[in-house]
C-alpha positions as CSV (number, residue, x, y, z in Angstrom):
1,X,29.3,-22.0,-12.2
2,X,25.6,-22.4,-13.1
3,X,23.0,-21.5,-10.4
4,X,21.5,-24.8,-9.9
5,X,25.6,-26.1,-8.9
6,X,25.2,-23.1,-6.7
7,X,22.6,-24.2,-5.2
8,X,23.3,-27.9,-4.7
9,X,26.6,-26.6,-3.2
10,X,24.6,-25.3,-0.5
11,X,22.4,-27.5,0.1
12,X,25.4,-30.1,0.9
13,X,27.2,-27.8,2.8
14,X,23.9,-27.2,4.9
15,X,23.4,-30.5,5.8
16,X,27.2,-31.3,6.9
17,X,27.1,-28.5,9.2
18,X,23.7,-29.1,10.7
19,X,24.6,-33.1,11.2
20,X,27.7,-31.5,12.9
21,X,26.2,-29.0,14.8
22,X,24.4,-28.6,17.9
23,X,21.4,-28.5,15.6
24,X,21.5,-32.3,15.4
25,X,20.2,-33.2,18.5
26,X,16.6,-31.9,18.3
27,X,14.0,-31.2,15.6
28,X,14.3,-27.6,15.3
29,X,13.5,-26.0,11.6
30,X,16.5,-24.2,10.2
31,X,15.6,-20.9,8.1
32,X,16.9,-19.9,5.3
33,X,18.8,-17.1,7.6
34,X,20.1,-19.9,10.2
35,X,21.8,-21.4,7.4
36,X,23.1,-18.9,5.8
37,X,24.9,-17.6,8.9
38,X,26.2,-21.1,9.1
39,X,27.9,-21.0,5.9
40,X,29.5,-18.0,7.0
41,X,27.2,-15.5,5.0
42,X,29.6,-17.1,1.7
43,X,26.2,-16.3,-0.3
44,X,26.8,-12.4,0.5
45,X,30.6,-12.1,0.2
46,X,32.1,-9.3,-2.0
47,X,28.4,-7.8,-2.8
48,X,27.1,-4.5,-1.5
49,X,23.5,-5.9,0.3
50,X,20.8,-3.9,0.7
51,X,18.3,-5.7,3.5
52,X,14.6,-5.8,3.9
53,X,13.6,-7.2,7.2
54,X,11.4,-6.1,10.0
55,X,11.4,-7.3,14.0
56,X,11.0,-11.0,12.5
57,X,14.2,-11.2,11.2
58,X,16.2,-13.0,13.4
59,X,17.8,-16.5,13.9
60,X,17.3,-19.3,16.1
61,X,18.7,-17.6,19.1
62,X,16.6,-14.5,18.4
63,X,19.9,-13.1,17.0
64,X,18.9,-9.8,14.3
65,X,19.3,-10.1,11.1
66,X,20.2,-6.7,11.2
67,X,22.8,-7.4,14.0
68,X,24.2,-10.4,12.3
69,X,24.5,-8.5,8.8
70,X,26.4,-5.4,10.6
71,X,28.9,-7.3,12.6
72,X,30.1,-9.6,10.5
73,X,33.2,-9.4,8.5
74,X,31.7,-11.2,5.5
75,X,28.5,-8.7,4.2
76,X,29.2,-5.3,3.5
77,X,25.3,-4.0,4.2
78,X,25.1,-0.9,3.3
79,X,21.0,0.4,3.5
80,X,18.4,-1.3,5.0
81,X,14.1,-1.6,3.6
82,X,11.0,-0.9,6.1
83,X,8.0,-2.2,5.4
84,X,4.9,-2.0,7.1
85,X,5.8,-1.7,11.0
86,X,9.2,-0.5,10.6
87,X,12.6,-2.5,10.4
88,X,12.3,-3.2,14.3
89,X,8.7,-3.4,14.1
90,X,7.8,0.1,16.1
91,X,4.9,1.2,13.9
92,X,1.7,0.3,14.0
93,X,-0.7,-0.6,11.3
94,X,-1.5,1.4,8.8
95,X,1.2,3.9,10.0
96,X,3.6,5.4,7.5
97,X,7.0,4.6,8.1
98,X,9.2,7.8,7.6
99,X,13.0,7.2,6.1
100,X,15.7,7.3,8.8
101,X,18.9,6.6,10.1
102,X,19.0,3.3,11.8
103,X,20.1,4.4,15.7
104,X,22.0,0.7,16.0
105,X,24.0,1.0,13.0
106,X,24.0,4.5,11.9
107,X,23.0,3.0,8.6
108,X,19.8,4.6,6.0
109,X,16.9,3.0,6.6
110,X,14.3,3.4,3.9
111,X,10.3,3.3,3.5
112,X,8.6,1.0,1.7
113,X,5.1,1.6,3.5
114,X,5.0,5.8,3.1
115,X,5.0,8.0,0.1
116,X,7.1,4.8,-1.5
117,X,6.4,1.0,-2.1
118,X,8.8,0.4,-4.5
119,X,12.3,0.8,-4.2
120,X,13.5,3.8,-6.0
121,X,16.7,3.7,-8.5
122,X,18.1,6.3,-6.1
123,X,17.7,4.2,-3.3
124,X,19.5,1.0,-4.9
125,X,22.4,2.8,-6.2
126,X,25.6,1.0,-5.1
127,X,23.8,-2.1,-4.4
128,X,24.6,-5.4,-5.9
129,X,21.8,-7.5,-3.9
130,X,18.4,-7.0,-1.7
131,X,18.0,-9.8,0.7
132,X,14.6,-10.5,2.2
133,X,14.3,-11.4,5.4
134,X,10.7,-11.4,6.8
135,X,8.4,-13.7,8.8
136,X,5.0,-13.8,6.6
137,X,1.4,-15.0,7.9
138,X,0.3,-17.2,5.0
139,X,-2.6,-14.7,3.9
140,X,-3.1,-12.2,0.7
141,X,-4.0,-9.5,2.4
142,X,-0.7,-9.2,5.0
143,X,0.7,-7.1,3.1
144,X,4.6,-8.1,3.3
145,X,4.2,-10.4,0.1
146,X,3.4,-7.2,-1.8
147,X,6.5,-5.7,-0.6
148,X,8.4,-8.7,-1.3
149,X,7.1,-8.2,-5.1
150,X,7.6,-4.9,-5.4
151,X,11.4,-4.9,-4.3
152,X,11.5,-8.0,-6.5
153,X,10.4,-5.9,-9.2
154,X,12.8,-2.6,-8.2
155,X,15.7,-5.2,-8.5
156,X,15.3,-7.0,-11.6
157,X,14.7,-3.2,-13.4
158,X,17.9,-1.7,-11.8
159,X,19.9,-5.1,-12.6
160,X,20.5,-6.2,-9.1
161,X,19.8,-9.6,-7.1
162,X,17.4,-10.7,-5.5
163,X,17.5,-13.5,-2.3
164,X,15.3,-14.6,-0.2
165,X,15.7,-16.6,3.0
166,X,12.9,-18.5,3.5
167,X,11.0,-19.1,6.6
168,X,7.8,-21.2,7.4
169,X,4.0,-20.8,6.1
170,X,2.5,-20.6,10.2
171,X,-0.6,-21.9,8.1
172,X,1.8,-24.7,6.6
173,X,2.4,-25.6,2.7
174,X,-1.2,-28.2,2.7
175,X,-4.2,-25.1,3.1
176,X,-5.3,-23.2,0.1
177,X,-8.6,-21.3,0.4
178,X,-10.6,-18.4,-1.2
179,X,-11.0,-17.4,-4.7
180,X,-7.9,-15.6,-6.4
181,X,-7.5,-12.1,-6.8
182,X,-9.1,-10.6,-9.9
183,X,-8.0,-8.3,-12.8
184,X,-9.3,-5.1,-11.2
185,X,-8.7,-5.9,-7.4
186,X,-5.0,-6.1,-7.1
187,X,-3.2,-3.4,-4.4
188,X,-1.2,-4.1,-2.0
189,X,-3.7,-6.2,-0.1
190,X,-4.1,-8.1,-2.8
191,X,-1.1,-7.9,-5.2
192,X,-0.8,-10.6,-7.2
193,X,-3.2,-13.7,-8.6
194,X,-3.7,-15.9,-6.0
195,X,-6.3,-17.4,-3.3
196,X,-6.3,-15.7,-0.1
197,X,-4.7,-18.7,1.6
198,X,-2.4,-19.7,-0.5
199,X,0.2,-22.3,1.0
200,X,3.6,-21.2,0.4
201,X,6.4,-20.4,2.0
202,X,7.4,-16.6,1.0
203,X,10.6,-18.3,-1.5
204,X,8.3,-20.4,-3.0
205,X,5.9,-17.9,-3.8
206,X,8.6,-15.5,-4.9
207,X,9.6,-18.3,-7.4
208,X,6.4,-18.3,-8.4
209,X,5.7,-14.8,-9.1
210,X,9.2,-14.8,-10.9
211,X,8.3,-17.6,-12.9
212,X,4.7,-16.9,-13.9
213,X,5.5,-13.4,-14.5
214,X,3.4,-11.8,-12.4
215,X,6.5,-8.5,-12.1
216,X,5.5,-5.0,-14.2
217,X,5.9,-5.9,-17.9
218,X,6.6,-9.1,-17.3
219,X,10.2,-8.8,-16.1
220,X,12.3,-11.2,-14.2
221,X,15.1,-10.8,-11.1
222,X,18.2,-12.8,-10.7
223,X,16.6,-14.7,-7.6
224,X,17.9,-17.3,-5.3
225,X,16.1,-18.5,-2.5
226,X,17.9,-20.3,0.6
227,X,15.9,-23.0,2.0
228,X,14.9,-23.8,5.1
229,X,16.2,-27.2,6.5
230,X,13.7,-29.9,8.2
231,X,10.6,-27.8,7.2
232,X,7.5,-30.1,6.2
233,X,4.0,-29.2,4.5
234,X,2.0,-30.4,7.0
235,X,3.8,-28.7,10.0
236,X,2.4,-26.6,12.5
237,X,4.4,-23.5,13.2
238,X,4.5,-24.9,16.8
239,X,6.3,-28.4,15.4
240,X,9.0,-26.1,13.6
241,X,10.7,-25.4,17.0
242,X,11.6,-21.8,16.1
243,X,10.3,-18.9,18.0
244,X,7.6,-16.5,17.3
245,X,8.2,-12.8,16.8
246,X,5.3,-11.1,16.7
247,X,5.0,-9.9,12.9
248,X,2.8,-7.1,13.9
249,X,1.6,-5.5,16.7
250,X,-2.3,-7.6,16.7
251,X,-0.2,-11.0,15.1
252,X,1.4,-11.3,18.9
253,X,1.2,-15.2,19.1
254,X,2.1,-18.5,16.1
255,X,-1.9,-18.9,16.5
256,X,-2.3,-15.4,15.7
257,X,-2.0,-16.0,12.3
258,X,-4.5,-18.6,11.9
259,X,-7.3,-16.4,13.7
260,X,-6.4,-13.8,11.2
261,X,-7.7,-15.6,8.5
262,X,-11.3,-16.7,10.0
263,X,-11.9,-13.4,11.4
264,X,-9.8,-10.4,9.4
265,X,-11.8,-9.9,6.4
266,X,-15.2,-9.3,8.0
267,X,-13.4,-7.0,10.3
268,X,-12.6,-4.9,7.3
269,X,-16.1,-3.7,7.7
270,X,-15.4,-2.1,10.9
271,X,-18.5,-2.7,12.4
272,X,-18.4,-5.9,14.3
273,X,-15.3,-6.2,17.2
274,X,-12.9,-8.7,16.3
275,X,-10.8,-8.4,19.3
276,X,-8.0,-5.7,17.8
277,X,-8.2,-3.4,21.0
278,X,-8.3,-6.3,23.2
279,X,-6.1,-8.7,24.3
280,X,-7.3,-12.0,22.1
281,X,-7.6,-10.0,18.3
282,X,-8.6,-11.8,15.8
283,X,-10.4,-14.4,17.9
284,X,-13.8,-12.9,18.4
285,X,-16.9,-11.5,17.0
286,X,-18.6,-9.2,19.2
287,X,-20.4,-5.8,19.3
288,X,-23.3,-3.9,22.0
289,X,-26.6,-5.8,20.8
290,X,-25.3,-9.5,20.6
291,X,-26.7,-12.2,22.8
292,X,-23.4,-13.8,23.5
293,X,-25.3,-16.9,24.7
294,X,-27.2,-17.5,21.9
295,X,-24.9,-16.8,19.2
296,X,-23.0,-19.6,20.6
297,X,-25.9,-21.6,20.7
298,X,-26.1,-21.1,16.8
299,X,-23.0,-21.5,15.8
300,X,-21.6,-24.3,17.6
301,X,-25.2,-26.3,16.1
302,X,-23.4,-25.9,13.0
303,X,-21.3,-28.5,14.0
304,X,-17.8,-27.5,12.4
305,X,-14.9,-29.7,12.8
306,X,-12.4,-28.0,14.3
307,X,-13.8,-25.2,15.8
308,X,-15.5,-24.1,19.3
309,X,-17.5,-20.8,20.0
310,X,-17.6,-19.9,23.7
311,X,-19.9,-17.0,24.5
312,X,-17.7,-13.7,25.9
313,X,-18.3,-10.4,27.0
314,X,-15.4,-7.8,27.4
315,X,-14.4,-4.2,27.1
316,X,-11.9,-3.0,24.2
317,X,-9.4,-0.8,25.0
318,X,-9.2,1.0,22.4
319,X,-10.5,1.1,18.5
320,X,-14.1,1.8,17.0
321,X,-14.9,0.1,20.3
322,X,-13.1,1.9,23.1
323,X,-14.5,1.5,26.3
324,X,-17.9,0.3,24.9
325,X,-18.9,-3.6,26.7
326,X,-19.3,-6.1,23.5
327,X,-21.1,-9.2,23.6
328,X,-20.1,-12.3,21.4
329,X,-18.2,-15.2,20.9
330,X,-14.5,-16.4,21.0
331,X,-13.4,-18.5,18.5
332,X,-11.4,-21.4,20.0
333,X,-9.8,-23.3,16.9
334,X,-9.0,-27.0,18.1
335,X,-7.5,-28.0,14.6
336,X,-7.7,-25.1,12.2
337,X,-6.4,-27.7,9.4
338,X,-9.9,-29.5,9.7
339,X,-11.8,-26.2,9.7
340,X,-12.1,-23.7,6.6
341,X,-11.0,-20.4,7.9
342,X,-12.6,-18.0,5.6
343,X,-15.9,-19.5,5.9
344,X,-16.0,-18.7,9.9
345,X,-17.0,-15.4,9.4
346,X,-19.6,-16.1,6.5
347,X,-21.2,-18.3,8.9
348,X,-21.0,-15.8,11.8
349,X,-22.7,-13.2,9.1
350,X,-25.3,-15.6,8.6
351,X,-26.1,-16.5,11.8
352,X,-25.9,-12.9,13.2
353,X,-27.9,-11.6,10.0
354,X,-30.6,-14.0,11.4
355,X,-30.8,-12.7,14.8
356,X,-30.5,-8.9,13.8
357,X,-31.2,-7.9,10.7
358,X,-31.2,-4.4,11.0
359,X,-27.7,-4.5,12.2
360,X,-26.7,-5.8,8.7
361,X,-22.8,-4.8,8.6
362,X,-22.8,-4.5,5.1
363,X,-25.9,-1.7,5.4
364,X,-24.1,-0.2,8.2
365,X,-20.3,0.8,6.6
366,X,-20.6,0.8,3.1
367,X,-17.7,3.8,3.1
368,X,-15.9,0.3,3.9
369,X,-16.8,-1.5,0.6
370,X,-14.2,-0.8,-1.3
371,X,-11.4,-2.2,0.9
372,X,-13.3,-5.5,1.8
373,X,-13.2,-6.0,-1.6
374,X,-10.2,-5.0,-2.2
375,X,-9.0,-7.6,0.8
376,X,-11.5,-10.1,-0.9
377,X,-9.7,-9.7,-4.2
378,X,-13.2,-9.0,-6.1
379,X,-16.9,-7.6,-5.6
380,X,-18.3,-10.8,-6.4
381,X,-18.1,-12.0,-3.0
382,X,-19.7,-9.6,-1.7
383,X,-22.4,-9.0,-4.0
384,X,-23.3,-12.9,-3.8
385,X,-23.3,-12.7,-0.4
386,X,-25.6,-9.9,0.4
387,X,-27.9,-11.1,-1.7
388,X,-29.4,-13.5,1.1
389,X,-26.6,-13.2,3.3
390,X,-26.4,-17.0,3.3
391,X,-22.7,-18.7,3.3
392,X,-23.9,-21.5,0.4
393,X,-24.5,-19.0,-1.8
394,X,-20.6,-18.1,-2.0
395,X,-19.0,-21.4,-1.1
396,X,-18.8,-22.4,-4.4
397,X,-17.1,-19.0,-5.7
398,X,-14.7,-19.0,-3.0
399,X,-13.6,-22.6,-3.9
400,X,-13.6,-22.4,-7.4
401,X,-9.7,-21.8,-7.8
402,X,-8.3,-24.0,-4.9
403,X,-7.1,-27.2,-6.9
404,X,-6.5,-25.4,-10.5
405,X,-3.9,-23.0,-7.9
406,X,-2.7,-26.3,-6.3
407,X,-1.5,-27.9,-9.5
408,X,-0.1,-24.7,-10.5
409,X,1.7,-23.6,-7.2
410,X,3.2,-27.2,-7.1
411,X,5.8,-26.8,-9.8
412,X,7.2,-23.9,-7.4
413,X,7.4,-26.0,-3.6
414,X,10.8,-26.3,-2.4
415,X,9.8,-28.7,0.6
């Protein structure tokens, strides 16, 4: 039976048992996990799985994939994957996550964010399939998409499956911003060819990176993806009606995601607080010498759709700022789909540049260079930016791939 029959087959199947289901009274999204535990985990039966998940993982009820997998009579999983944070998300970021022996299952759990990336051979031995199971953020940088490549790649060398059950973009499938990663700049915060916002879900961009091949040496993995059900391109991740799992330990709410964006490159830079050590991270910029008052004032003369700065003044509790009091602003997003993320903190640089320009944050960590380039997916950025430090100078450079990436990226939506 061809793959696309496969397919079709499920897709039917899917929509008979959600229109017969309790599911067919409201308009909750169905993952690609919901629905495969609907069909009974047929997808999985008679293979040997191998799963990467993390804390995200789980189905409507906030059921574990890991759970799910282990006690049913259908899947036969027999290792699991961490990435960064750990399968049940107990690592912070950054952290190496050591190989272990899951305490739930007794089953081997191992690294993919420690000495190893990749899946080794030895680790896939006696494995027919790796399923992917994680909640993504919608931005280059996060850096579960470069695991999901990786294992992608480990597969399709040691002639195993791949699946992936899909979830939604929390930035939805419409917003594509930033320039795409460069020849030069790819690592595993910027692994493969494309714009920092990038507006897929994680199965389409998996067909994409299959596809285009973008794998070592150009190889390709037997890949299926299992669709979501009900999930639009213009949703919000609060009109899916699923629940959100914090992703990591500073992503703790759906609008986490979204203040990631405007705010996470500059704090590469480790010089001006974003909120990480506080309780709104992502959603400020702050430090000792700021005027929160008038920082507002400038900004919010912009005049950005979208977007609100209220002036704030709070102590971090813990990070570069630890018990220092910062001044700033809090960014209040009242539509983030009117309002270009990555230009928030180019703005904020300007502005801030203007008002203290001996506190340049470029001048100040340039040990940090590398990585906000790295995160930027060139130098160019950078070194157009610091030139004047004035936003125009690298609006057009950061905009220069958006619609050639949406006609490309298009061929790939599943929604």
């Amino acid at each position: 039976m061809s793959r696309l029959i496969i397919l079709l087959a499920f897709i039917i199947v899917g929509t008979s048992l959600i229109q017969n289901s309790a599911f067919s009274n409201d308009d909750r999204v169905l993952t690609g996990l919901d629905r495969l535990v609907m069909s009974d985990f047929e997808l999985l039966q008679g293979k040997r799985v191998g799963l990467i998940t993390n804390a995200t993982g789980v189905d409507y009820r906030l059921n574990s994939i890991v759970d799910l997998f282990y006690e049913s009579e259908n899947v036969n999983l027999v290792a699991m994957f961490a990435p960064e944070h750990g399968v049940r998300g107990d690592y912070t970021a950054g952290e190496y996550v050591e190989s272990y022996i899951d305490e739930r299952t007794g089953l081997p759990v191992y690294s993919l964010y420690g000495k190893t990336r990749k899946p080794t051979p030895e680790m896939l031995e006696g494995l027919d399939v790796l399923v992917y199971d994680i909640q993504d953020i919608g931005a280059r940088s996060y850096t579960y998409i470069s695991t999901m490549g990786v294992a992608m790649e480990a597969a399709a060398e040691n002639g195993i499956g791949f699946i992936v059950l899909d979830r939604p973009n929390p930035l939805g499938g419409e917003k594509i911003e930033g320039n795409v990663a460069e020849e030069g700049y790819f690592s595993f915060v910027s692994q493969f060819p494309i714009p920092y916002v990038y507006g897929l879900t994680s199965g389409e961009l998996a067909r994409m990176i299959n596809e285009e091949g973008w794998l070592k040496n150009g190889v390709k993995v037997d890949l299926y993806v299992m669709p979501m059900s009900g999930w639009r391109r213009d949703m919000t991740f609060e009109e899916t009606g699923l629940e959100w799992v914090p992703t990591s330990p500073h992503i703790p709410h759906r609008d986490s995601a979204i203040y990631y964006t405007a705010t996470g490159i500059l704090g590469e830079l480790y010089f001006i607080n974003i909120g990480v050590g506080y309780t709104t991270p992502f959603q400020t910029f702050a430090a000792e010498w700021i005027d929160s008052y008038e920082l507002s004032s400038r900004l919010n003369a912009l005049d950005l759709d979208g977007v609100i700065f209220r002036p704030v003044t709070y102590r971090p509790y813990y990070g570069t700022d630890e018990g220092k009091i910062v001044h700033g602003v809090q960014v209040h997003l009242t539509d983030y789909r009117e309002v270009n993320l990555i230009s928030l903190q180019y703005h904020f640089l300007e502005i801030h540049h203007a008002l203290y320009p001996d506190k340049n944050p470029f001048d100040h960590a340039k040990n940090r260079h590398a990585m906000f380039d790295r995160v930027s997916g060139t130098s160019k950025v950078r070194e157009l930016f610091t030139e004047r430090m004035k936003y125009e100078d690298i609006e057009e450079f950061l905009n220069k791939d958006v619609e050639s990436f949406r006609e490309l990226s298009a061929k790939y939506y599943l929604y």
